[in-house]
N, C-alpha and C positions, 0 to 999 in steps of 0.2 A: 090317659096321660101317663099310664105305668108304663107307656114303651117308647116314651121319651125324657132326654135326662137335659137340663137346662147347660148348658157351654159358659160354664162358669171360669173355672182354670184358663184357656188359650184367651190371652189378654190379644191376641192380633189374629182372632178372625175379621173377616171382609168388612170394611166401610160400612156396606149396603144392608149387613147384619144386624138386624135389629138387637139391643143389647143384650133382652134376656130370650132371645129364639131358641125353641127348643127344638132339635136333632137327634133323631137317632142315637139310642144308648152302643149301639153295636158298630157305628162309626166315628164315635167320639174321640176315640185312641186311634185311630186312623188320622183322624182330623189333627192331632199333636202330635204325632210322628212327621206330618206335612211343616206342619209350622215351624219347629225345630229345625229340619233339614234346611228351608228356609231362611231361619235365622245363619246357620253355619254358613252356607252357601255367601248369606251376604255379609260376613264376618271375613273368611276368605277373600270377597269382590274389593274388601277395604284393604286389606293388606298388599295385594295387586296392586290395587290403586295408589298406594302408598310408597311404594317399591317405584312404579309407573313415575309417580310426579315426584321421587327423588331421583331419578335415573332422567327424569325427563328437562328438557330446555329449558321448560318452565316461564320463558319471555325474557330471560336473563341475558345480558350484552357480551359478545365473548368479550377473550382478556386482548385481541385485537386493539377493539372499541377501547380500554385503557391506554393504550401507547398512542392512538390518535391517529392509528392504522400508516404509521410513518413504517417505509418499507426498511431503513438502516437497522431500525431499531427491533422490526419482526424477525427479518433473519437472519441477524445478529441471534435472536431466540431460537429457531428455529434450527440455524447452523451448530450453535453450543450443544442443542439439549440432541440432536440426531448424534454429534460425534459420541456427547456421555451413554445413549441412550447403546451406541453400537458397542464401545468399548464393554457397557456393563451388559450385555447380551455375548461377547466374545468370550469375556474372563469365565461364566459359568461351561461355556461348550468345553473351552481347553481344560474347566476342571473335571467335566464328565470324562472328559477323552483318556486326560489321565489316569482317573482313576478306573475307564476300563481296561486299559494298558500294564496297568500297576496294582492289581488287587492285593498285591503283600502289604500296600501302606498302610501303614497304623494310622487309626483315627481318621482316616478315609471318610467317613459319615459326620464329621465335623466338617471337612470341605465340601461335601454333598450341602448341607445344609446352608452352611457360608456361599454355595452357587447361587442356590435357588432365594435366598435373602436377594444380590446382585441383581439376580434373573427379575424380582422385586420394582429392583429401585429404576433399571430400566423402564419397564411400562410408565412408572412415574411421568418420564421423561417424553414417552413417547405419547402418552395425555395432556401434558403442556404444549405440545405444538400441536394438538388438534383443537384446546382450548381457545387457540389464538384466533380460528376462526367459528367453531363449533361450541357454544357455552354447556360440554357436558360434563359439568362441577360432579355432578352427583356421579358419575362413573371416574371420575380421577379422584372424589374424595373412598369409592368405595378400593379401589387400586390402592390408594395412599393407607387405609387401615388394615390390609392383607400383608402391604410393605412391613408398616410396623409390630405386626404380629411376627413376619417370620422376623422380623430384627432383632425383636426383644427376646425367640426362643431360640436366636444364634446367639445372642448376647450371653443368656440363661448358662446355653453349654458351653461356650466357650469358656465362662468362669468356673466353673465345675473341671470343667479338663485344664486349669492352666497347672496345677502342681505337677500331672501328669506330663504334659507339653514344658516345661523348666527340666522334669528329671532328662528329658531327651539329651544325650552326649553329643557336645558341640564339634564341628570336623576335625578342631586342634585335639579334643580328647580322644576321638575315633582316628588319629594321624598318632598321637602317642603308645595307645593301646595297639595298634599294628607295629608300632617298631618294638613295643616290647616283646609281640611275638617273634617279630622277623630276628630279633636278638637270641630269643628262648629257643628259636629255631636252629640258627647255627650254632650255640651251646650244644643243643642237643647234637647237632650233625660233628660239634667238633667230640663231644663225650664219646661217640659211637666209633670216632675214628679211636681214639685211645683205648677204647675199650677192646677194639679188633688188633689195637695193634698191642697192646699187654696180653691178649691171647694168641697171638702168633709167637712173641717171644716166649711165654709160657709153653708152649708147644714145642720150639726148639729148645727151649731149657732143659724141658726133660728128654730129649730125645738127647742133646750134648751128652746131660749127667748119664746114664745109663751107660753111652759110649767112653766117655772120660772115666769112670770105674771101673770098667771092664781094662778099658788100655791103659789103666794107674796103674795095674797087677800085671799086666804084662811086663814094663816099663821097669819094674821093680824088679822083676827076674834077670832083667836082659843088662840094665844098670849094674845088678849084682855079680853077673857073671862077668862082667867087661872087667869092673874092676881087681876081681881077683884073678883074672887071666893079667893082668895089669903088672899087679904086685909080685906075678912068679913070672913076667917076663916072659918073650917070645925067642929072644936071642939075637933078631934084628931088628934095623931102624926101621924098616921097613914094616912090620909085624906092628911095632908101640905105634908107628904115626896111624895106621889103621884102628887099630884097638884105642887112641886117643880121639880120632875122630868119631868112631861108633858111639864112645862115649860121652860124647862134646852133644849130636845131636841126639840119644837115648835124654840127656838130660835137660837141651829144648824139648822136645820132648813129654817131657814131664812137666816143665813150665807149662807148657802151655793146658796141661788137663789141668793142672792149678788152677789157670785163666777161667777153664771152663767149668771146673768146679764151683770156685767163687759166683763166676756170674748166673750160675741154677741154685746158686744160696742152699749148695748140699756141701758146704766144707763148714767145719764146727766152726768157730767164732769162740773169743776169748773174752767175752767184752767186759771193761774193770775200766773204773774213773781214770783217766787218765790227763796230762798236763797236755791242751790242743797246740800250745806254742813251741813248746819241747819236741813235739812230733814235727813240727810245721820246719821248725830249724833244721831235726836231723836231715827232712827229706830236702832239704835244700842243701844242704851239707853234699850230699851224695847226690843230688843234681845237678850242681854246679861241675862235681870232677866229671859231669859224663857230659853234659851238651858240651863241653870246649869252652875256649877262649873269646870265641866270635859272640857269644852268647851273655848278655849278664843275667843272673839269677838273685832278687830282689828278694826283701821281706817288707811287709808291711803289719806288723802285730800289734792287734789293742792287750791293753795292759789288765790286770783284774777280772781275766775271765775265768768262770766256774770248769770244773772239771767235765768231763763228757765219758759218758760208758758206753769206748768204744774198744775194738781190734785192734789195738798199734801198730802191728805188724802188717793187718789188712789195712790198713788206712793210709800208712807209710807208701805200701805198695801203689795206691790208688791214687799219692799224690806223684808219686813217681812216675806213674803210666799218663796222668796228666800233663807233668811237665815234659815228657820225651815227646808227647803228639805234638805238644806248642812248641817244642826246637824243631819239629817237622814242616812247622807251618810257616818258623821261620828261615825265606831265601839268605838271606847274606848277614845281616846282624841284627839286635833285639835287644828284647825284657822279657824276660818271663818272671812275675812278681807273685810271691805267696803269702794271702793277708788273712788274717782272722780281725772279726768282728761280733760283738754280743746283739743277735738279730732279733731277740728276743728274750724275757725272763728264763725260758727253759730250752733254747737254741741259740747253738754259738756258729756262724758260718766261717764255713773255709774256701776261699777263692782262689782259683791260679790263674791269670791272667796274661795273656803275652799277646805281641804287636806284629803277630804273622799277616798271613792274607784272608783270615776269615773261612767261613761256607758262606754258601748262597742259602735259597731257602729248601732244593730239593737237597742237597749234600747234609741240610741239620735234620728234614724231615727220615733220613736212613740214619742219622750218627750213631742212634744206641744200637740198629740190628746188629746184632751177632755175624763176623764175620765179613762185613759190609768194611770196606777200607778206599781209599783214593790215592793210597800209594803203591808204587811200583811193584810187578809179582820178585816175592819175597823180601820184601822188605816190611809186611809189615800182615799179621795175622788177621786181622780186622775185629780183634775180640779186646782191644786195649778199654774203649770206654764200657764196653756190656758188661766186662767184667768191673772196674768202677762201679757201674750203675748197680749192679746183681752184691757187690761188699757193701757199700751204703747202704742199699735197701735194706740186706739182711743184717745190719746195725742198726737201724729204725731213724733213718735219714730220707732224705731227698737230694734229687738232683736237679740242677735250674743250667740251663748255657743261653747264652748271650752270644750274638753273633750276627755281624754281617760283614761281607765284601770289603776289604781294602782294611779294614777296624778292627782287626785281631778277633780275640775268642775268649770268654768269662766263662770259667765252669764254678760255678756254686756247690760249697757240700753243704748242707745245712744238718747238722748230726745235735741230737739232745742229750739235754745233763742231766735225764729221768729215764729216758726209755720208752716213751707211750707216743713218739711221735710215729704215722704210718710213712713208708717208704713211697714216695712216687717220685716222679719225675717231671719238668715241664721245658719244652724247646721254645726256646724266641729270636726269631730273627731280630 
């Protein structure tokens, strides 16, 4: 009996086994390696079967046999649940399509998800019309909990991404933010033109000043000599009307390197407070005797204005080369009106205004070049407003025109009663 061991432990050997039979000690562990596998094997057979008889008919009525198999009313079901079923099979394909189309879309993987929920609820739909004659509960209940699984985990991220989906800039925002650029844009394009066109006049500035210095000293000599061949006489009429005319244009002449001294802002300046009204008067004073009779010469002055540290003499000048261009502009009769205004705590503007014919917009985009004119040859240097613009500036002003067609012409001086304003200029049709 010592080479057998009584089969105590394996509670499920054989029927036919008598209860305490004794077996072999060296196949006892063999014998419960059988039985376990056994056990598993029919542990598994259950869950099959389990799976089996909820997947399965089971003797159950379809959902037919409920409606009383009335054919209006099946497909009536049958027609609904095919259209929902195809719309909700379409909406996931066009979201794949898109998003393989369009891989820059943000949160792309929220509408993958949101597909395949849809992709979901279709089956649903497409197990209700087989329900109707096929009672398989058990595979439209197991469809029905995959549905709600992916639902609940689109549900999940979709709340999770809504602050992210809110930050998203709505098309009125993303419509304003492009005009702010399309705006910033021709700022910039208009800066770039000013900025090209104050370095071209800068360039002829200095190339004038260099030439107007040179031929200032000339002009001086030849000036010099005219007059004193002048004063000791020629002996005939003939001799002084020559020697008066030499001297007539040696001294346009010299006006005009004035002109272009000024406007390269290399002639000193004198600049001391001075009364803007006082000034505003004289140069009307002495505008009035030159444009004529056809012409009226207007004032319009505010009262109480602070003093301004300017050039008198330059400034005089500048209202004067203003007002001769506005008796140019005017054909047959007019106003040319000179107003001060306090435009500001530390600027006081000076306007000369007349009711000629205007520019257009390319005649105001040249007005300040240098040399640039629209009247007739000799009659007129084209250096009247550059030199303007170049005395202003170099007084620490600005200059503004006003202009179009048929509506005369505003030139603004805007000069301060500190000194710390910068000098530029701006054209407006």
């Amino acid at each position: 009996m010592g080479d057998w061991q009584t089969c105590r432990s394996c509670p499920g050997y054989p029927a036919d086994c008598p209860p305490k039979a004794s077996i072999p000690f060296q196949n006892s562990r063999t014998h419960r390696t059988r039985v376990h596998r056994l056990r598993r094997m029919d542990g598994e057979t259950n869950v099959l079967e389990y799976l089996q008889t909820f997947l399965a008919v089971r003797g159950l009525a379809p959902h037919g046999y409920c409606l009383l198999w009335d054919p209006a009313l099946i497909w009536t079901h049958v027609a609904a649940d095919a259209v929902i079923a195809a719309c909700y099979f379409s909406i996931p394909i066009l979201l794949f399509r898109l998003l393989a189309m369009r891989r820059d879309i943000k949160f792309g993987w929220m509408l993958a998800a949101f597909g395949l929920s849809i992709l979901a609820c279709g089956m649903t739909h497409v197990l209700s019309i087989v329900t109707l004659w096929i009672p398989a509960y058990g595979w439209e209940a197991l469809v029905k909990v995959v549905t709600a699984m992916a639902s609940l985990v689109t549900a999940v991220l979709l709340l999770r991404l809504l602050p992210n989906l809110v930050a998203i800039p709505s098309p009125a925002q993303l419509e304003r933010v492009n005009e702010a650029l399309r705006q910033e844009v021709l700022e910039r394009a208009r800066a770039e033109e000013m900025l090209r066109q104050s370095q071209k006049m800068q360039a002829i500035g200095q190339l004038a000043g260099g030439i107007a210095h040179d031929f200032n000293n000339l002009l001086g000599v030849i000036i010099g000599n005219i007059d004193r061949a002048q004063r000791k006489g020629t002996g005939t009429p003939e001799g002084e009307k020559a020697i008066g005319n030499a001297l007539q244009g040696a001294e346009r002449a010299a006006r005009l390197t004035h002109q272009l001294l000024a406007f390269t802002r290399q002639q000193p300046l004198q600049r001391q407070p001075h009364d803007i009204n006082a000034i505003a008067r004289a140069s009307a004073d002495l505008l009035d005797e030159t444009v004529g009779p056809r012409i009226e010469v207007a004032l319009d002055l505010a009262d109480d204005l602070p003093p301004c540290l300017v050039d008198a003499s330059q400034l005089e000048m500048a209202l004067l080369n203003l007002g001769l261009n506005a008796r140019d502009a005017i054909d047959v009769s007019g106003t040319i009106t000179i107003g001060t205004r306090l435009a500001a705590p530390a600027l006081v503007e000076i306007r000369v205004a007349d009711t000629g014919c205007g520019m257009d917009s390319a005649t105001l985009e040249r007005a300040m070049e240098p040399f640039f004119t629209t009247k007739e040859v000799g009659k007129g240097t084209g250096l009247g407003l550059s030199q303007v613009f170049g005395s202003v500036e170099q007084m620490g002003g600005r200059l503004e025109i006003e202009t179009s067609p048929g509506t005369g012409t505003t030139v603004r001086l805007f000069m301060p009663t500190d000194g710390g304003t910068d000098g530029i200029y701006n054209l407006s049709g």
